[in-house]
Every structure is written in structure tokens, then in C-alpha cells.
DRENSE-201580 format. One record per residue (C-alpha): residue number from 1; residue in three letters; x, y, z. Coordinates in Angstrom, 1 decimal. Example, Ala and Ser with C-alpha at 12.3 -4.5 7.8 and 13.67 -1.06 7.14 Angstrom:
! DRENSE-201580
   k   r      x      y      z
   1 ALA   12.3   -4.5    7.8
   2 SER   13.7   -1.1    7.1
***
This chain:
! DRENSE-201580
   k   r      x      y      z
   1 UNK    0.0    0.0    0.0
   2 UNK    1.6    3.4   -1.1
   3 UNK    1.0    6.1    1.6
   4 UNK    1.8   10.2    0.0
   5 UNK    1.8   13.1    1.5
   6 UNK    1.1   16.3   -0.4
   7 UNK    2.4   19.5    1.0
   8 UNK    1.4   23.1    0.3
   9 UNK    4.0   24.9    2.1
  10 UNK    3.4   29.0    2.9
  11 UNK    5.5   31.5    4.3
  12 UNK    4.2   30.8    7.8
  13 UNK    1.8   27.7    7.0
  14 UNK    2.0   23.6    6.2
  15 UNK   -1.5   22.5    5.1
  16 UNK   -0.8   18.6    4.2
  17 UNK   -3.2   15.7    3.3
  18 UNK   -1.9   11.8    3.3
  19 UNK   -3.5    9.5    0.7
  20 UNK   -3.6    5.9    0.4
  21 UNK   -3.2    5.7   -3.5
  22 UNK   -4.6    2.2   -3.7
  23 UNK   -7.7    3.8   -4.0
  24 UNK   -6.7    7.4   -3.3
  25 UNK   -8.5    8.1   -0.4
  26 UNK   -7.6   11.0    2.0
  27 UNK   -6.4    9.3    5.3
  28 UNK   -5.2   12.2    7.5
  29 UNK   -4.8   16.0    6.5
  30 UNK   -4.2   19.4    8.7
  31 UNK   -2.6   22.6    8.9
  32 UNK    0.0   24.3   10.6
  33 UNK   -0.3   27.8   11.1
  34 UNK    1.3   31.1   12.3
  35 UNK    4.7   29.5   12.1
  36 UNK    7.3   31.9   13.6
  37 UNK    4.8   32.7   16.4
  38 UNK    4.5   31.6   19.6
  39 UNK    1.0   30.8   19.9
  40 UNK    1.5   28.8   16.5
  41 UNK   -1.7   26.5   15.8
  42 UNK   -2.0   22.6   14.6
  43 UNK   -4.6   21.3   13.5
  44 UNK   -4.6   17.0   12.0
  45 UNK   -8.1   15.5   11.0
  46 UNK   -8.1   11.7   11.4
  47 UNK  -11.3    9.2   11.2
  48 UNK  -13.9   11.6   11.4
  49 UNK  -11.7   13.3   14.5
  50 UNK  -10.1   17.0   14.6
  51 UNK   -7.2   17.2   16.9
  52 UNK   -5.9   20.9   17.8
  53 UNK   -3.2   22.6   19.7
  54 UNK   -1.3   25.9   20.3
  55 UNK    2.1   26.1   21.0
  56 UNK    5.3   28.1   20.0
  57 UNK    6.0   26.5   16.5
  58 UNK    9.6   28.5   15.5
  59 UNK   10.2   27.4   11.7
  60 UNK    8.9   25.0    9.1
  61 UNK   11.7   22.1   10.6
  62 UNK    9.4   22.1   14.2
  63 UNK    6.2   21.9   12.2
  64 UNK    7.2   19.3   10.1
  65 UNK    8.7   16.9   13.1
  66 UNK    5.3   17.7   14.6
  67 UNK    3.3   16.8   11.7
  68 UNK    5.5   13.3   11.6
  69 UNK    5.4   12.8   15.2
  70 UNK    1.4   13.6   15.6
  71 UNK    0.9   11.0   12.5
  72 UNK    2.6    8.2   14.4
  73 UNK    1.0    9.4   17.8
  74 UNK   -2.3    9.2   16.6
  75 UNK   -1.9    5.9   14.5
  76 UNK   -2.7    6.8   11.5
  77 UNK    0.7    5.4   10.3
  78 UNK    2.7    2.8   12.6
  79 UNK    6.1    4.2   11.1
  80 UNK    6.9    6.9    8.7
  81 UNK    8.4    4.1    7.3
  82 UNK    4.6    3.4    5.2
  83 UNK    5.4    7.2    3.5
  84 UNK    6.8    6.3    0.5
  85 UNK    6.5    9.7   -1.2
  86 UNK    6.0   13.5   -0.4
  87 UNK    4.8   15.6   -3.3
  88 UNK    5.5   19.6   -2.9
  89 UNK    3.2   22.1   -4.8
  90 UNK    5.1   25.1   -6.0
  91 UNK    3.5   28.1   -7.8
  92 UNK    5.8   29.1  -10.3
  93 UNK    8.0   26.9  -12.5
  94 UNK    8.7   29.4  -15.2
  95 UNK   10.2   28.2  -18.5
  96 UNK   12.0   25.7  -16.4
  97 UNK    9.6   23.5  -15.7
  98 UNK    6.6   22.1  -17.9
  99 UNK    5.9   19.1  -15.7
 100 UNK    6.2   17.4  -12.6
 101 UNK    9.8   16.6  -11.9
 102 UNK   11.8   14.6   -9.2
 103 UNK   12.7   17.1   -6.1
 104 UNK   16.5   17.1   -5.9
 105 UNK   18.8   19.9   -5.5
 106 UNK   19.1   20.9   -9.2
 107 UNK   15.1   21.1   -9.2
 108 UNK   15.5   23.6   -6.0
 109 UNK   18.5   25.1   -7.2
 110 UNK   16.4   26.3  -10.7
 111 UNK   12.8   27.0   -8.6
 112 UNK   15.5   29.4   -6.3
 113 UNK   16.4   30.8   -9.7
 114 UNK   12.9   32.0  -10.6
 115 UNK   12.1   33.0   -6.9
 116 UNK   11.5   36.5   -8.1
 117 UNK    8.6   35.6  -10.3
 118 UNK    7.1   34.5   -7.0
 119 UNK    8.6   35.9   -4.3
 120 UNK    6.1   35.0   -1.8
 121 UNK    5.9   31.5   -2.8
 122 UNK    8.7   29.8   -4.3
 123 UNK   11.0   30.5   -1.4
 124 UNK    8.5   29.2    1.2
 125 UNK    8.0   26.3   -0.2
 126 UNK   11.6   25.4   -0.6
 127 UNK   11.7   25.8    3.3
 128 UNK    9.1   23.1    3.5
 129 UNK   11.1   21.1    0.8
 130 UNK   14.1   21.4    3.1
 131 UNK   12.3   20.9    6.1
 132 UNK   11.2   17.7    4.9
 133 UNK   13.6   16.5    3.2
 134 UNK   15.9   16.5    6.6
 135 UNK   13.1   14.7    8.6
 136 UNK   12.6   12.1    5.5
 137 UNK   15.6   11.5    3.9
 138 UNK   15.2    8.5    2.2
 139 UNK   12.0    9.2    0.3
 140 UNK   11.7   10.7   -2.7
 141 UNK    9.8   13.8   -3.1
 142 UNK    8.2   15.4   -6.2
 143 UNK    7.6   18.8   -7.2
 144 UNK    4.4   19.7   -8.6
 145 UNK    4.1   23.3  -10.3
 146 UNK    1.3   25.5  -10.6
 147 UNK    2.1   26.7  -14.2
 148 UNK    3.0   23.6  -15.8
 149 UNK   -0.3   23.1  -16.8
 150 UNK   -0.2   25.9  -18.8
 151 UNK    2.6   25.4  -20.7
 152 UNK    1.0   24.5  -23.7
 153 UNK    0.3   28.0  -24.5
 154 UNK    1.3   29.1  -28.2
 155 UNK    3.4   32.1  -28.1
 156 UNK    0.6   34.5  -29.2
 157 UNK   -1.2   34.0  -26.5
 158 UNK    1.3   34.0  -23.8
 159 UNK    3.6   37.2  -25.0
 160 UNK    2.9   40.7  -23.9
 161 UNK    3.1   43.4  -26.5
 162 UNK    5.7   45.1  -25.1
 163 UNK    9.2   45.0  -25.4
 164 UNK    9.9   41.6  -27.0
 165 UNK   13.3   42.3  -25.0
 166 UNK   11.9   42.3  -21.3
 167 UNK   10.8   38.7  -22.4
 168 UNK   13.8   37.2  -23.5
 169 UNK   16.0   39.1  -20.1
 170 UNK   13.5   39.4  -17.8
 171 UNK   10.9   36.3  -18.3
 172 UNK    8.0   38.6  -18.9
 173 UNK    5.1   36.7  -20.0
 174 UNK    1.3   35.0  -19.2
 175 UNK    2.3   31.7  -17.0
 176 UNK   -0.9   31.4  -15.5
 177 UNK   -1.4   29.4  -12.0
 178 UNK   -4.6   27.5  -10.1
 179 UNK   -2.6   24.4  -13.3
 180 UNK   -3.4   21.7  -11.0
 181 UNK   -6.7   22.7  -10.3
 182 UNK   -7.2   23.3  -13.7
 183 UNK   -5.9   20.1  -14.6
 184 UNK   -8.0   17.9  -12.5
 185 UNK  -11.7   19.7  -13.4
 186 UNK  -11.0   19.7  -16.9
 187 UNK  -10.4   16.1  -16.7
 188 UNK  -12.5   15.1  -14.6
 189 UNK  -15.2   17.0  -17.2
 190 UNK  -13.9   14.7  -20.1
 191 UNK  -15.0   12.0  -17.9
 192 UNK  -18.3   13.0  -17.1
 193 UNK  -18.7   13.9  -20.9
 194 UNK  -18.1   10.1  -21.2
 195 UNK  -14.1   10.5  -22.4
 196 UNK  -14.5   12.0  -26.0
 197 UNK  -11.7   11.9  -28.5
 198 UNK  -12.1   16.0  -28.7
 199 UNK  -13.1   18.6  -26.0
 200 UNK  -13.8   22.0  -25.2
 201 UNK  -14.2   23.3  -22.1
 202 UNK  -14.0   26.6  -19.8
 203 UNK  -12.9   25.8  -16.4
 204 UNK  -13.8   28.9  -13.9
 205 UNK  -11.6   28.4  -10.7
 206 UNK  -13.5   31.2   -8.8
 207 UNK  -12.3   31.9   -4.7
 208 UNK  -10.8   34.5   -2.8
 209 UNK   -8.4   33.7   -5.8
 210 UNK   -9.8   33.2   -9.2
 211 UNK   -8.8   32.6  -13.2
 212 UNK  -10.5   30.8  -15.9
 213 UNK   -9.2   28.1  -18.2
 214 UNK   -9.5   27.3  -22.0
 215 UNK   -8.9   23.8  -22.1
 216 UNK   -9.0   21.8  -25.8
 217 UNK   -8.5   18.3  -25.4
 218 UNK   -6.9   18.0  -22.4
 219 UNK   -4.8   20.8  -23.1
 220 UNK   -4.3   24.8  -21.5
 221 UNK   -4.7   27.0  -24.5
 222 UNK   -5.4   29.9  -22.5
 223 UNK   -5.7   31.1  -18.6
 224 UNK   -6.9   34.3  -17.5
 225 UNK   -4.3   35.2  -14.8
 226 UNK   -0.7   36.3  -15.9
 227 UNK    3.0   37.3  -14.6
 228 UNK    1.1   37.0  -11.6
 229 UNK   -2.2   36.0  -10.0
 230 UNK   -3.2   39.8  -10.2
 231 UNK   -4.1   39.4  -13.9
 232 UNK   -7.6   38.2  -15.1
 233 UNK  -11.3   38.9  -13.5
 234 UNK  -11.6   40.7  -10.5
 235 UNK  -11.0   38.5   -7.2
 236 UNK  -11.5   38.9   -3.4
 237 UNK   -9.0   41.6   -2.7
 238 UNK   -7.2   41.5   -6.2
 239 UNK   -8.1   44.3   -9.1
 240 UNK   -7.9   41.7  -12.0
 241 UNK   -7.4   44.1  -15.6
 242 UNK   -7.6   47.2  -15.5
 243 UNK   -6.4   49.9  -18.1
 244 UNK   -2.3   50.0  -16.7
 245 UNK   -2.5   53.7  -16.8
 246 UNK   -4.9   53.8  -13.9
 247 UNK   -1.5   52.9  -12.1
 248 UNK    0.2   55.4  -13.3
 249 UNK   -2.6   57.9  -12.9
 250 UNK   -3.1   57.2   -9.3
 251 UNK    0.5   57.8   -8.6
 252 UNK    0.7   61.0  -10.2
 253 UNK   -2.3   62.2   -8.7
 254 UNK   -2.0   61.1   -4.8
 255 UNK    1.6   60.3   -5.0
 256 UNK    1.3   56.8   -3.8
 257 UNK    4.5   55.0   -4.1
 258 UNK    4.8   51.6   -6.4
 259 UNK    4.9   49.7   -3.7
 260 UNK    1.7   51.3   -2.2
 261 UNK   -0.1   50.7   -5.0
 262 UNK    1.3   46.6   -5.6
 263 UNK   -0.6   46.7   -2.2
 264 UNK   -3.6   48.6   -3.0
 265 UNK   -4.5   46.3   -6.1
 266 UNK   -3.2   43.2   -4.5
 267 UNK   -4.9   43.5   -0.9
 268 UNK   -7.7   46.3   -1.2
 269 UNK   -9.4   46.3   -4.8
 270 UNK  -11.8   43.4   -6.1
 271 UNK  -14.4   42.9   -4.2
 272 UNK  -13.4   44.6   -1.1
 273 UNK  -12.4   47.7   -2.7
 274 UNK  -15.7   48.2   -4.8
 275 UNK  -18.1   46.6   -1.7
 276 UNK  -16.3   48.6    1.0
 277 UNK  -17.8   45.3    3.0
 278 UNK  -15.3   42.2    2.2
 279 UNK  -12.8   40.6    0.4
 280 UNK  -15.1   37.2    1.0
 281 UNK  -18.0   36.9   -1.0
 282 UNK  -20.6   35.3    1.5
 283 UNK  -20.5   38.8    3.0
 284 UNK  -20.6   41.1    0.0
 285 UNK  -23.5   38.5   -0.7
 286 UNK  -24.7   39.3    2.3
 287 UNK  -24.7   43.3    1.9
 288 UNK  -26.6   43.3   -0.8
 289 UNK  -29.1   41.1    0.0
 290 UNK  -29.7   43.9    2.4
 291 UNK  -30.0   47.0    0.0
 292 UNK  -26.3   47.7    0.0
 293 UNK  -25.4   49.3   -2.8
 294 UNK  -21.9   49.1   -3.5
 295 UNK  -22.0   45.5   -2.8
 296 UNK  -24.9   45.0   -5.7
 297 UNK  -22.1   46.3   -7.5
 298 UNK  -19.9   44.8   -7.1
 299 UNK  -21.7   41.3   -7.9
 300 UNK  -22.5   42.5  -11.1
 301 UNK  -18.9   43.6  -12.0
 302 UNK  -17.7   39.9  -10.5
 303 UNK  -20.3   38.1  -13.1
 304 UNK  -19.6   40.1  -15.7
 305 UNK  -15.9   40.1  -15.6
 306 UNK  -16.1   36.0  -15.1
 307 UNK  -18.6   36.2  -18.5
 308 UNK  -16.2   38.7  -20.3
 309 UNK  -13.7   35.7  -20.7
 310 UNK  -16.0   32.8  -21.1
 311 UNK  -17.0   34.7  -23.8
 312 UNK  -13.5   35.0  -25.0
 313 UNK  -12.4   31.9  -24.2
 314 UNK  -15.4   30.8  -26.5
 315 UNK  -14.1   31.9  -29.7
 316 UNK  -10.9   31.0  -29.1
 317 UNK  -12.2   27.3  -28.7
 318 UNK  -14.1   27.7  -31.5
 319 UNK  -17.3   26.8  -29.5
 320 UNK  -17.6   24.9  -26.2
 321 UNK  -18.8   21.7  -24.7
 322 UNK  -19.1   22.4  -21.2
 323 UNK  -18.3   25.2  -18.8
 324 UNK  -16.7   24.0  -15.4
 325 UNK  -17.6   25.8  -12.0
 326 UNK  -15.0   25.2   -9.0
 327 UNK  -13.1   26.5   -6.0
 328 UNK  -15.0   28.3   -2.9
 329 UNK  -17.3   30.2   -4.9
 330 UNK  -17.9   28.6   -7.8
 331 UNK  -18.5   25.0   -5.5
 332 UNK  -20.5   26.7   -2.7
 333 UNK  -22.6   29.9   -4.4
 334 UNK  -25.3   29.3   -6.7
 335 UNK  -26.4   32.8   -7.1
 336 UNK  -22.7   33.5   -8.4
 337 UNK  -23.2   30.8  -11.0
 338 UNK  -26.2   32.2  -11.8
 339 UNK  -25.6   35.6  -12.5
 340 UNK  -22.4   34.5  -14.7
 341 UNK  -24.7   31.9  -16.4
 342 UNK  -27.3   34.9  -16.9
 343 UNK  -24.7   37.4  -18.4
 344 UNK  -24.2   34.4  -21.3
 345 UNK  -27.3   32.5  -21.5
 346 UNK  -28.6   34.4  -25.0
 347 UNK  -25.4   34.3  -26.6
 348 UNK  -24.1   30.9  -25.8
 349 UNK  -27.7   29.6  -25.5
 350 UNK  -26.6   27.8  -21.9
 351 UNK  -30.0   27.2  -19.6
 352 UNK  -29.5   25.3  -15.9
 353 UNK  -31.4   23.8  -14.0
 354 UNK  -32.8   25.7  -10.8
 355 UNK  -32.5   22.8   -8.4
 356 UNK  -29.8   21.3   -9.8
 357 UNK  -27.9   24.1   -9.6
 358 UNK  -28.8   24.8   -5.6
 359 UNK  -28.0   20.8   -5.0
 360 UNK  -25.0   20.2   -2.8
 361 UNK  -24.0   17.1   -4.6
 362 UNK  -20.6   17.0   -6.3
 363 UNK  -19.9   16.1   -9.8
 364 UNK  -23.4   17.4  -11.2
 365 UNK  -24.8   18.7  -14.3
 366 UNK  -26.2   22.1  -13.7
 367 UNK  -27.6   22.9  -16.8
 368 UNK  -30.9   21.5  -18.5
 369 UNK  -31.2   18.6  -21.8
 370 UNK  -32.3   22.1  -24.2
 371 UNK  -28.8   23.8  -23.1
 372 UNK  -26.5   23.7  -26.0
 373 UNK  -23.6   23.9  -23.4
 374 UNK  -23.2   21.6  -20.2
 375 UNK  -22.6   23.3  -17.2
 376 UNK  -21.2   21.3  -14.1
 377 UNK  -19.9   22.2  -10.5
 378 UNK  -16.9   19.9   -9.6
 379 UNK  -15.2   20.4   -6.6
 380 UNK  -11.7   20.6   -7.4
 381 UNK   -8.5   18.3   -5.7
 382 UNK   -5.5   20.0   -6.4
 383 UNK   -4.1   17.9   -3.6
 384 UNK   -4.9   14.5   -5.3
 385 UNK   -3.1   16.2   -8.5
 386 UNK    0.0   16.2   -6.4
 387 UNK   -0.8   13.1   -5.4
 388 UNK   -0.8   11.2   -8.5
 389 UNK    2.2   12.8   -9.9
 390 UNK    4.4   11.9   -6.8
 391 UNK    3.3    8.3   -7.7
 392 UNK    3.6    8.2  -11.4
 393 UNK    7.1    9.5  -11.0
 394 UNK    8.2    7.9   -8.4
 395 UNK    6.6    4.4   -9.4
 396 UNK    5.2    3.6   -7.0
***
């Protein structure tokens, strides 16, 4: 029986899920938090059980031997020996990577390499690389990237007018993230569709987070974010696109500072900058449900940026089988799908179904027999994604 852990490493977070890929069930998972702190919280959920504790957790080395030691404390493994593989997602992979690959130190010498592309990420989750690597020495570990999914871009869509030098010394391009997510609806869609030779379909990763996805037979043809996850529709605290002279603009007219404004359309634009209520959009929901105004708002500007790309996506397809709905929103908010479905029912000639639609049961058609375009809600499993690839390369 081969026993993986997948690891998302942060810059002061471990979230972790152990599968049993005999049949790829989720045996254990949790979360380490506020690493660094001293009031530090773990958190492991076992058989139906949540086990929690604070304590002083100083780097991503003490919440990894805890993570180990609660596994074997708790039974869920009788020796780490039964972990045969640890799989590590990293955001950005560049031009470096456009796969999977075997974690050794060539691997983390080139994801060091592109650090700047990320540099919230790919740096933190080297610490968790290294961190486990020194509590499991002997078994392999994979990385799994963000952006290799999205590889298969042609040029023309993933070049920036500008410049063609600041791509060819400075890396300047669409990479695209949410890959494994990505990867695993889509697929997951060509199943459901009962596994056609040719497919077209529009995954919408919405969250806090959110991109879309052109997928054509399996493949990324397009994503909506960019450089960076800033790029694309407009998100939970993140602007999406905007005209770049409003950057510009803003400076010269308040004299914000560049790294004021990488803040204010990272952390205080999308939906909590329009709202004035939220970044989350349960409470912007919420707000106007009760009259608010700004928050009716900024609903409609959510929909109809998410519609602006299907659309988009659409004729770049050249038509489209189904249109995916995952991630926190798209999963859990049916008035979300239905306002996007609304903004392209006429010219895509999409219809759902009402009840389907406010179901809570995963892997469901949403839309009726008359709808010339399936729409489903799949929950996504970016972890399982990891998962697979640690065993596929590490044949297991």
C-alpha cells in the first residue's frame, strides 16, 4: 500500500493531506499555522476526529517533526516508514519546468532561480522542501508546479506586447497558476462527458483567488491570470485588468509610491475595494441582500468580468462543450453561477437547471437537456493532483 503526503507549504503555513493511492482516499490531513509565532496552531483531521493545539512552533523544521510525530501518535501510520512519497506544490515553475519533476537539488537550485517571479511563494516552499527532506531522507519527493499546466500555451497567447526584450531578459510573460486545479476539473469534465476523442471546455476556478481556463483536449490553451495572480477577473481583494495607466494615474495624482499601489490592487481592490464590506464573498452577498449598494455592484462587476472571458475563451475554442464551476465560490454559491450563467445565456444559448444548480452534490450537471452547453460544478482536488504525480514518477 503506497501512503503520499502532499504538502502546500506557505510562508508561515504547512497545510498537508496523506492519501492511500490504492484507491486514493484522503487518510489524514491538517494545517500548521502562524509559524514563527508563539502561539502557532496545529490542527490534524483523522477518522472523522479534529485534533488541535497551540504552542510556540519557530520554523517549518518544528512543524514538520510535529506533523510526523502527531501521525505516528495518533496511528494513522505505525512508522513513517509506510510514507513512501512526499509531493510539494510550487506556484511558479517558469520556462524551467513544464511538468512534474523529481525534487533534488538541481530542481530547487532552478525554482531558487525564478524565486523573483514569486517571491512570496517559491522561497517558502523550498523551506518546506528542506524541512522535509531533513526529517525524510530517504523518500523521494516530487515537485508539482502551478504553471505547468499551462505550458502548452502558443506564443501569441502568452507574450505581452511590449518589449519583446523584457521577455527574453526578464521572463515577462502569461504563466498562468490554479494548473493543478485546472488540470484535475477539466479532466474530470472529459469523464463525465463520457471521455471523448475532442473537447472543449472553460474551467472557472473562482475563490478568494480566481482565473478561468481554456482547455482543448486536455490541453491549457489559455488562462486568464498572468505574470502574476493579479491578472484576469476581478477577485476577493485583487483588481484583475484594468487599463495600466490607472496605475500610473493614481501615482501622479496622490503620490502613492509603487509599492503602495502593488498593495492597493493586491490586498484592497476586487471585491473589497468596490463593496467597502469584504474581500469574502458570503459577506458582500450578504450586503446586498440587504440594500447595499456598492456591494450590488460589485456582484455585477464579478459576473460580468467571469462572462467577459468565457466569452472570450469561446471563440478562441471555436465553441464549447461544457463550462466548469469550481473552487469556494464557484462550489459553494449558486447565485454566483447564476448571475455569470445569466450574463451568457442568449449568446451561448446555456439554460441550468434551478435545483440542480442549488444541489449540494458533487460532480453534477447544472444545466438542462435544451442547453447547447453543459454546465457542471466539480469540486476541485488540487491535492490529489500532487498526489498522482508523486506516484507516477516515483513508481510507486
Amino acid at each position: 500500500m503506497a501512503k503520499i503526503i502532499a504538502v502546500n507549504a506557505g510562508s508561515s503555513s504547512l497545510k498537508f493531506q496523506l492519501f492511500e493511492m490504492n484507491d486514493e482516499s484522503v487518510i489524514a490531513s491538517g494545517v500548521v499555522e502562524r509559524i514563527g509565532f508563539e502561539d502557532a496552531i496545529f490542527t490534524l483531521k483523522f477518522n472523522g476526529e479534529k485534533f488541535e493545539q497551540t504552542l510556540p512552533i519557530p520554523d517549518h523544521k518544528k512543524g514538520v517533526e510535529l506533523l510526523l510525530e502527531s501521525l505516528i501518535e495518533h496511528h494513522v501510520v505505525e512508522s513513517l516508514n509506510e510514507i513512501q512519497g512526499v509531493g510539494h506544490r510550487i506556484v511558479q515553475g517558469g520556462d524551467l519546468f513544464s511538468d512534474s519533476v523529481i525534487f533534488d537539488q538541481n530542481v530547487a537550485n532552478g525554482i531558487a532561480s525564478i524565486a523573483n517571479l514569486a517571491p512570496l511563494h517559491n522561497q517558502a516552499h523550498l523551506t518546506g522542501y528542506y524541512a522535509f527532506k531533513e526529517a525524510m531522507p530517504g523518500v523521494g519527493h516530487v515537485a508539482v508546479f502551478d504553471t505547468a499546466f499551462h505550458s502548452t500555451m502558443a506564443p501569441e497567447t502568452y507574450l505581452y506586447a511590449v518589449p519583446y526584450e523584457y521577455y527574453e531578459k526578464n521572463h515577462v510573460r502569461r504563466y498562468g497558476f490554479h494548473g493543478s486545479s485546472h488540470r484535475y476539473v477539466s479532466g474530470r469534465c472529459i469523464e463525465l462527458m463520457g471521455n471523448p476523442e475532442h473537447s472543449k471546455i472553460i474551467v472557472c476556478h473562482l475563490g478568494a483567488g480566481g482565473s478561468l481556463c481554456a482547455v482543448k483536449d486536455g490541453k491549457s490553451i489559455n488562462t486568464s491570470m498572468g505574470l502574476t495572480p493579479l491578472a484576469g477577473i476581478m477577485m476577493g481583494s485583487r483588481c484583475g485588468e484594468i487599463d495600466p495607466s490607472v496605475v500610473t494615474f493614481i501615482m501622479s495624482e496622490t503620490g502613492e509610491t509603487a509599492s503602495r499601489m502593488d498593495t492597493i490592487m493586491n490586498k484592497e481592490s476586487g471585491l473589497l475595494g468596490v463593496s467597502g464590506v469584504s474581500s469574502d464573498y458570503r459577506d458582500v452577498e450578504a450586503a446586498a441582500n440587504e440594500g447595499n449598494e456598492r456591494a450590488q455592484i460589485a456582484l455585477k462587476i464579478f459576473a460580468r468580468r467571469v462572462a467577459d472571458f468565457i466569452g472570450s475563451y469561446y471563440v478562441q475554442l471555436g465553441g464549447v462543450d461544457a463550462i466548469c464551476f469550481t473552487a469556494g465560490i464557484g462550489e459553494n454559491s449558486f447565485t454566483a453561477r447564476a448571475n455569470i450563467i445569466n450574463e451568457i445565456k442568449d449568446a451561448l444559448g446555456v439554460e441550468i437547471d434551478e435545483e440542480a444548480n442549488r444541489s449540494r452534490e458533487p460532480d453534477r450537471l447544472i444545466s438542462t437537456p435544451n442547453s447547447k452547453v453543459k454546465v457542471y460544478v466539480i469540486p476541485t482536488n488540487e491535492e490529489l493532483v500532487i498526489a498522482r504525480d508523486t506516484k507516477r514518477l516515483l513508481n510507486l
